[in-house]
N, C-alpha and C positions, 0 to 999 in steps of 0.2 A: 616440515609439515607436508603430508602429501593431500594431496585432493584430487576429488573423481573429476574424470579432464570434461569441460565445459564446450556446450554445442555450440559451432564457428559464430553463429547470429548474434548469440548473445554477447560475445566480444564485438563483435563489430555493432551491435544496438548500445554496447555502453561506449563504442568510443564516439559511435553520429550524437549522441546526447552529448559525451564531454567536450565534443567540440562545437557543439552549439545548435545541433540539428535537431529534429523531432523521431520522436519515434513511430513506426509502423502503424497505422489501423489494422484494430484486431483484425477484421476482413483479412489483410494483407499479409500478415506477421506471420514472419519465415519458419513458424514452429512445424516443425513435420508433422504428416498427416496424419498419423499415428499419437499426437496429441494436441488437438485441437486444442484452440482454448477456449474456457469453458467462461462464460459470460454469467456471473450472477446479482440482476439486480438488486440493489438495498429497497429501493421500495417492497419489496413481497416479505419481507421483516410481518411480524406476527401482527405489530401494534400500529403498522402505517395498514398493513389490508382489512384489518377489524376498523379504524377510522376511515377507511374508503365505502367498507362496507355500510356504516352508519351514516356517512356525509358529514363528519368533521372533518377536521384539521387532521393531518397525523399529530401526534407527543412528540417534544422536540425532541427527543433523544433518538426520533425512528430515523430511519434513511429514506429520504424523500428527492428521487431525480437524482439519482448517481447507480453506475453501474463500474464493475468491478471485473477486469478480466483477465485471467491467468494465462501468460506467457510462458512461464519455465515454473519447472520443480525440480531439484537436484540435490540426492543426498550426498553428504560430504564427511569425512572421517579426519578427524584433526589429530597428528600424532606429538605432538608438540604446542604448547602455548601459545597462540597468536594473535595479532591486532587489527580491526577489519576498523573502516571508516573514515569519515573526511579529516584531513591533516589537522591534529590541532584537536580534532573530537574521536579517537578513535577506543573502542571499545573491545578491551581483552576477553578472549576464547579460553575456554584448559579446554584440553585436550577430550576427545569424545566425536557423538556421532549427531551431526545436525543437517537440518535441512535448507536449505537456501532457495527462495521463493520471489519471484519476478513479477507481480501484477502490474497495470495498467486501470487508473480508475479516470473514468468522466464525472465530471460534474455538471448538472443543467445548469442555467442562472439562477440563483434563487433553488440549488439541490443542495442535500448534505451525505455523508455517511449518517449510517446508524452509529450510536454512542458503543465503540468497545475498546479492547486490550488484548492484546497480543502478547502472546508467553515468550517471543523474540526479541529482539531490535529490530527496530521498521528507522529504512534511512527514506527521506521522500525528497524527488527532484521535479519541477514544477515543468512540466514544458509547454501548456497553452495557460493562457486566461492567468488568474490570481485567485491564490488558495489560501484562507484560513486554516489552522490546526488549532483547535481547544484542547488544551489539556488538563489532568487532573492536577489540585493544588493551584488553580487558576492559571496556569498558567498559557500563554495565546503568541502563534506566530503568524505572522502575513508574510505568504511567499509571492513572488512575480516569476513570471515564466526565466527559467535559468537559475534560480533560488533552490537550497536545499535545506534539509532540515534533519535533526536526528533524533527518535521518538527512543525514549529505553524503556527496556521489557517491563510488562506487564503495567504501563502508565495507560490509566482511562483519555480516550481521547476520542474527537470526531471534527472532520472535515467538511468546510463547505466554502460555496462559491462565491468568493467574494467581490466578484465583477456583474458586469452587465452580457459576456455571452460566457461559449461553454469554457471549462477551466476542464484540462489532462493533466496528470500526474502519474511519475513512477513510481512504485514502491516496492522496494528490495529487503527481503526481511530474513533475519538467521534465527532459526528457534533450533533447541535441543529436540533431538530425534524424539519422540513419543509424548510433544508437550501438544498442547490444543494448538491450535494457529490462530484461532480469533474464540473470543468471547465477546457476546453481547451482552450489555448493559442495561439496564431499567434507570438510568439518571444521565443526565448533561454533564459533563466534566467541568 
């Protein structure tokens, strides 16, 4: 298997996670300057700014008080069959060209993600607060800071906060080279 070699942070941001640390405030996060990360709120979603605009509620499926921010993008060429993921849950590659993607989401109290799907796997590791995941097919997990989780491609899902202050999360995600990276959704999983 070869792979395109990985910038120093990113190795040492997953081992301060695996060893029990937090990760970086985007402010601070050692991405070179030459790729900031780019901060996109889930509130500005079409169906939360039309309900802002109105003075409703947003639709639960919008994202309301979560923002989402992109730390790495790195494509990757797999020349051989391989198996990425937690011991026990791990998820085979063939071989090909993907992309491997590092965000960082907040959650307010009482925020959620927008309802979507990802054409990847999305692994997520909890590092503040305590996080719901809804998924399609009902299916629902609660994580606690240090908790992980593993989302498979193209499952409808959305995030929210399921404590009393802010909840952070990692989310590390492999999609095939040229697939969407998120799709948003019109329903609640």
């Amino acid at each position: 298997m070869l792979r395109s070699p990985r910038p120093a942070w990113i190795i040492s941001l997953a081992f301060v996670v695996a060893c029990g640390g937090s990760a970086p405030s985007v402010a601070t996060s050692p991405t070179p300057a030459a790729a900031t990360p780019t901060a996109t709120p889930a509130s500005t979603t079409a169906a939360a700014a039309s309900a802002t605009a109105a003075g409703t509620a947003a639709p639960p499926q919008a994202g309301v008080g979560s923002v989402s921010a992109k730390l790495s993008e790195v494509k990757t060429t797999l020349l051989a069959n391989a198996h990425i993921g937690f011991i026990g849950e791990e998820q085979g590659l063939t071989p090909g060209a993907y992309v491997e993607t590092l965000n960082v989401v907040t959650l307010q109290p009482g925020g959620r993600t927008v309802s979507h799907k990802h054409a990847g796997i999305e692994y997520v590791i909890v590092l503040d607060g305590s996080v719901e995941i809804r998924m399609g097919g009902g299916g629902r997990v609660m994580l606690a800071a240090g908790q992980n989780a593993r989302v498979p491609a193209n499952t409808p899902l959305q995030a929210s906060n399921a404590g009393s202050s802010v909840a952070k999360f990692l989310a590390f995600f492999v999609t095939a080279d040229g697939q969407p990276f998120q799709t948003n959704l019109d329903t609640v999983p």
